[in-house]
Phi, psi and omega in degrees: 000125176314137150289155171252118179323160189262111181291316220315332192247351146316304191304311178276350185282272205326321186285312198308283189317299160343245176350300169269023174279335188283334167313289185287012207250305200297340176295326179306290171313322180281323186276031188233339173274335170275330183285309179283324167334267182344303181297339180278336195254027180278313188259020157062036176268342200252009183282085211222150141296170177268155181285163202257148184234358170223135177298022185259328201285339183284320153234138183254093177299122149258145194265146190289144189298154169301174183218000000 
């Protein structure tokens, strides 16, 4: 009786490769995202305050006096 080829290792060569085509797909992109930063907040587009992270911080409520 013939062995039966090993996919198994087919398979995972084939995921390995995936996987580090994304990797690198994805290194790219953050060093293409690291490279235009500078530029944007050079020209004060990326100079934004940060957004408020608690609804106290958004609005500054007054409060009725104790009674």
């Amino acid at each position: 009786m013939a062995r039966k080829p090993n996919y198994d290792y087919e398979k995972r060569r084939k995921e390995q490769d995936r996987k580090a085509r994304k990797d690198a797909k994805r290194a790219d992109r953050q060093q293409r995202r690291d490279e235009s930063q500078p530029e944007e907040e050079a020209n004060g587009e990326g100079a934004q305050a940060p957004a408020p992270t608690t609804p106290d911080e958004a609005e500054p409520r007054s409060v009725p006096p104790a009674v």
